[in-house]
C-alpha positions as CSV (number, residue, x, y, z in Angstrom):
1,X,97.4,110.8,87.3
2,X,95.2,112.8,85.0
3,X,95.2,116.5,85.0
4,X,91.8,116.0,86.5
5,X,93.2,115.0,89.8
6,X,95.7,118.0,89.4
7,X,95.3,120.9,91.7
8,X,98.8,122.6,90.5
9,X,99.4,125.4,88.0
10,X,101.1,124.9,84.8
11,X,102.4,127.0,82.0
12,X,104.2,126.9,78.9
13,X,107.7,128.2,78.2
14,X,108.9,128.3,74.7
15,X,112.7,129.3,74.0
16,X,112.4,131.2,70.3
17,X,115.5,132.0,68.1
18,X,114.4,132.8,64.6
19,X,111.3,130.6,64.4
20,X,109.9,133.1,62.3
21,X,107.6,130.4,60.2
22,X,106.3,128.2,63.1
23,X,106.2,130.4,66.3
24,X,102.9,131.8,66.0
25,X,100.9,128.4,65.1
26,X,103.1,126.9,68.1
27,X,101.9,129.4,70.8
28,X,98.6,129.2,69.6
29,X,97.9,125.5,69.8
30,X,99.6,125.9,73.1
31,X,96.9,128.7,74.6
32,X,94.4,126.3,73.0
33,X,95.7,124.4,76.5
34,X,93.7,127.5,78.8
35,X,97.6,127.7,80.7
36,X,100.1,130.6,80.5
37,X,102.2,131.0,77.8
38,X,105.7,133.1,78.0
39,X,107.5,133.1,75.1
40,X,111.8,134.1,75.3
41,X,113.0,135.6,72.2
42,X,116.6,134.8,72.8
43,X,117.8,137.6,70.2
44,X,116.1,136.8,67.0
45,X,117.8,138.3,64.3
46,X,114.8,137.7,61.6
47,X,110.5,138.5,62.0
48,X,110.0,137.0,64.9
49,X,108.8,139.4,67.3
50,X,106.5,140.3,64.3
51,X,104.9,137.0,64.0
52,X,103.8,137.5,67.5
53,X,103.6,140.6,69.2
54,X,100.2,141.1,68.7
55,X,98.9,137.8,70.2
56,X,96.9,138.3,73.4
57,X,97.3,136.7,76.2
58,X,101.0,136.0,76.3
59,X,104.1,137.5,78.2
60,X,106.6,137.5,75.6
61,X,110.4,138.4,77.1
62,X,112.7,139.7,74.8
63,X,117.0,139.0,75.1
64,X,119.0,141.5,73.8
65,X,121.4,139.3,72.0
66,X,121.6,135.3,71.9
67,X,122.5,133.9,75.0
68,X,121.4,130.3,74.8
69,X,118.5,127.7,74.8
70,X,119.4,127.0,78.2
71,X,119.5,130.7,79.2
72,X,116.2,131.5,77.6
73,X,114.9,128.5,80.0
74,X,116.3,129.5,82.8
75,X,114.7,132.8,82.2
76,X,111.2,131.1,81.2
77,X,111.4,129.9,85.0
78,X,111.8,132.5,86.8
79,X,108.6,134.3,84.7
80,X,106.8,131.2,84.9
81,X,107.6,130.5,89.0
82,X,105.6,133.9,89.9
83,X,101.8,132.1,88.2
84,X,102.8,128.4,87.9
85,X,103.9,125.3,89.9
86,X,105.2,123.4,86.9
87,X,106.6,124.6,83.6
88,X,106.3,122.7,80.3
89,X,108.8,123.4,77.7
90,X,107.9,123.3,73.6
91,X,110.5,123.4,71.2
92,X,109.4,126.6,68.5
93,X,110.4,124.8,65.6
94,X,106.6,122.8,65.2
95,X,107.9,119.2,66.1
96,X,105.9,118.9,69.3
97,X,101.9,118.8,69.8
98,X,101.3,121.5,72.8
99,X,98.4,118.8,73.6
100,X,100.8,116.2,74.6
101,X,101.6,118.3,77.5
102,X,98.3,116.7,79.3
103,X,100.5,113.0,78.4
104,X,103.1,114.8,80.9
105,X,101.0,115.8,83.3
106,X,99.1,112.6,83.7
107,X,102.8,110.8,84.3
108,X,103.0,113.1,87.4
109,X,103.5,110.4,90.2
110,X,100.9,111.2,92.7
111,X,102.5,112.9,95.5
112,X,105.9,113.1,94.2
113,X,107.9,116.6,92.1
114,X,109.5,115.1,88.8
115,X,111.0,116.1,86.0
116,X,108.8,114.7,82.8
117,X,110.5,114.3,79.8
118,X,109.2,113.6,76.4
119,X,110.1,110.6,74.8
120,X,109.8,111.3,70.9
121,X,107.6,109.0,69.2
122,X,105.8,109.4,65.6
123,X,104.6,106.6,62.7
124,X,109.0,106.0,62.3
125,X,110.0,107.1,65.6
126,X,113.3,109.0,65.9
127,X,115.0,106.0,63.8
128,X,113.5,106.3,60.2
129,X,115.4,107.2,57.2
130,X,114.0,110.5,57.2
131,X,115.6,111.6,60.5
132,X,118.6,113.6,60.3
133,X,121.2,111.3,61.1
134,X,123.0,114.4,63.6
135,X,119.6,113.8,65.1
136,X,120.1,109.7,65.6
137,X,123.5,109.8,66.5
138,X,122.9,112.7,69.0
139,X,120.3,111.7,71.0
140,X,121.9,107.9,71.3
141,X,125.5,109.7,72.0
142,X,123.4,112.1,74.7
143,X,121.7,109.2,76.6
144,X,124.8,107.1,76.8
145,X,126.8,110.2,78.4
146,X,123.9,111.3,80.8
147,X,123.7,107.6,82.0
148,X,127.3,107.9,82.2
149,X,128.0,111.2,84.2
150,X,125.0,109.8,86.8
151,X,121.6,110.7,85.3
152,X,118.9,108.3,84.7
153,X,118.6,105.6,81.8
154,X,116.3,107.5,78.8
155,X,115.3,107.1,75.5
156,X,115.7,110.3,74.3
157,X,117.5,113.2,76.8
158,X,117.4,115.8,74.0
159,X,113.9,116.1,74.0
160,X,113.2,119.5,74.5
161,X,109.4,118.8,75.6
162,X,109.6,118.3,79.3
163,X,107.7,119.3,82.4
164,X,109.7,120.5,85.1
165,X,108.6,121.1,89.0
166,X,108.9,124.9,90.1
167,X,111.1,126.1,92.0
168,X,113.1,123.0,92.3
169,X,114.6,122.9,88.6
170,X,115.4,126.7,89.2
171,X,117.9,125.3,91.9
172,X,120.0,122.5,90.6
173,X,123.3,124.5,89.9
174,X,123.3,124.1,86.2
175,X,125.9,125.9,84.4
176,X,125.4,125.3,81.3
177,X,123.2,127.6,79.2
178,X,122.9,126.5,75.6
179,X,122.0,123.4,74.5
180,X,123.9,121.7,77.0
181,X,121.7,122.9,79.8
182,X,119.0,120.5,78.3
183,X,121.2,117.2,79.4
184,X,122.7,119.1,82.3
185,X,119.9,119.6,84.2
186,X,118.5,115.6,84.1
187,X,121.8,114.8,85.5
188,X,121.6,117.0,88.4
189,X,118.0,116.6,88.7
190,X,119.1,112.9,89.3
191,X,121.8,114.1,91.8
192,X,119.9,116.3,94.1
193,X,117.2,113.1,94.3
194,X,114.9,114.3,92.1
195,X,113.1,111.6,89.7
196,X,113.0,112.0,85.9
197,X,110.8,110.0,84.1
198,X,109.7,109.7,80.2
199,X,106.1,109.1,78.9
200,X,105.8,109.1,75.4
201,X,105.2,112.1,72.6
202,X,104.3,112.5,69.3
203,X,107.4,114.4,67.1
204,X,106.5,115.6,62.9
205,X,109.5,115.7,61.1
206,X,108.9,116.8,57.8
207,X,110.7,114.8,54.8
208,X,111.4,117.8,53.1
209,X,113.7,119.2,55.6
210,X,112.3,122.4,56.4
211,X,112.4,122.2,60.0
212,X,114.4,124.8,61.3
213,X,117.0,123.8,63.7
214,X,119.8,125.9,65.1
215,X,122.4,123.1,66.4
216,X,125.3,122.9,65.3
217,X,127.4,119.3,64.7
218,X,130.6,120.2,65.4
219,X,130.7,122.8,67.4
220,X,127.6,121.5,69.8
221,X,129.3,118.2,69.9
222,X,132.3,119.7,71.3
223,X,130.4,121.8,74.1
224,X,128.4,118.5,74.7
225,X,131.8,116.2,75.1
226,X,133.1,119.2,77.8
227,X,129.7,119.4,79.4
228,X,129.7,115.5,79.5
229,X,133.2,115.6,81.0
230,X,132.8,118.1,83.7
231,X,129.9,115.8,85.0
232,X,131.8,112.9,85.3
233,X,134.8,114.6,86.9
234,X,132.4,115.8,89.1
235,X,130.9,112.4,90.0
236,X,133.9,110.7,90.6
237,X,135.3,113.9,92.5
238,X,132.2,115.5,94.2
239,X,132.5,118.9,95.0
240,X,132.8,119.6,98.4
């Protein structure tokens, strides 16, 4: 369904820690869009909140200290759920096209609230040889686990480009508030009966490495493998 056909609101959330080089050209190819943007500066320790405090037209919401990616969403949602119907999260590091949010709102089934993810596409995909290979191994380590704990079968579940359904992601019970939130939440999505479906995205990674990225192998693989657990526990023994 095209956004033409769409009578809902939309706007874009954008988690920010230290994306001091990309975050202003990000937020403004995502007003180019005509939706509302909020920006969560989740504690930036470097220029930040210089780079774009004096862009009009956004709400930008400042943490005091770092709390999470999956904080700084949760926070995004309850800013975004007073204008919008439907939130669309961008990564701040430049790998995602703001455009390509239309591509999610056109895989809105009609009549139906979804959760949209992103599936990560470019000319090499997420499997060329210039792909970090944390990157590879994670995302095929993630969609084994959220199959596994009772979440849908994706491509790519740590694609942080998504379109989420207001208020109804704000009420799944997640728990988790750093990266992990991003795979906890399709799981319970897929719990509480709500649909989560991919369409295809375009992702630049640049060859030379410069994109900034903030996880961390070992120690986000560990939180990931206790996240993962906790889910299945909680699958085979439902909570009552």
């Amino acid at each position: 369904m095209s956004i033409e056909n769409k009578k809902d609101r939309f706007a874009f959330i954008l988690p920010v820690y230290n994306h001091a080089a990309t975050v202003a050209l990000v937020v403004k190819d995502a007003q180019a869009l005509g939706f509302p943007v909020f920006v969560i500066d989740d504690g930036s320790t470097d220029n930040t909140y210089e780079q774009i405090k004096e862009i009009t037209g956004i709400q930008i919401i400042r943490h005091q200290s770092n709390q999470g990616k999956g904080a700084a969403i949760m926070t995004g949602f309850a800013a975004a759920a007073v204008v919008a119907d439907w939130a669309i999260t961008i990564d701040a590091d430049g790998q995602h096209y703001p455009q390509d949010a239309l591509k999610l709102i056109a895989a809105i089934p009609a009549d139906m609230r979804a959760v949209i993810v992103g599936a990560r596409e470019g000319m090499a995909g997420m499997e060329g040889a210039h792909i970090p290979w944390t990157s590879r191994f994670g995302r095929k380590f993630s969609n084994f686990w959220v199959w596994a704990a009772g979440g849908a079968i994706l491509s790519d579940s740590q694609s942080g480009m998504r379109l989420y359904p207001l208020p109804e992601a704000m009420l799944l019970n997640t728990t988790a508030r750093r990266f992990q939130f991003e795979v906890e939440i399709l799981v319970m999505a897929r719990r509480k009966g709500l649909p989560v479906i991919e369409t295809p995205v375009r992702v630049v990674y640049n060859p030379d490495g410069k994109r900034i990225s903030h996880f961390r192998p070992f120690v986000d693989f560990l939180r990931n493998s206790q996240t993962f657990a906790r889910l299945i526990f909680t699958r085979i023994f439902p909570l009552r």
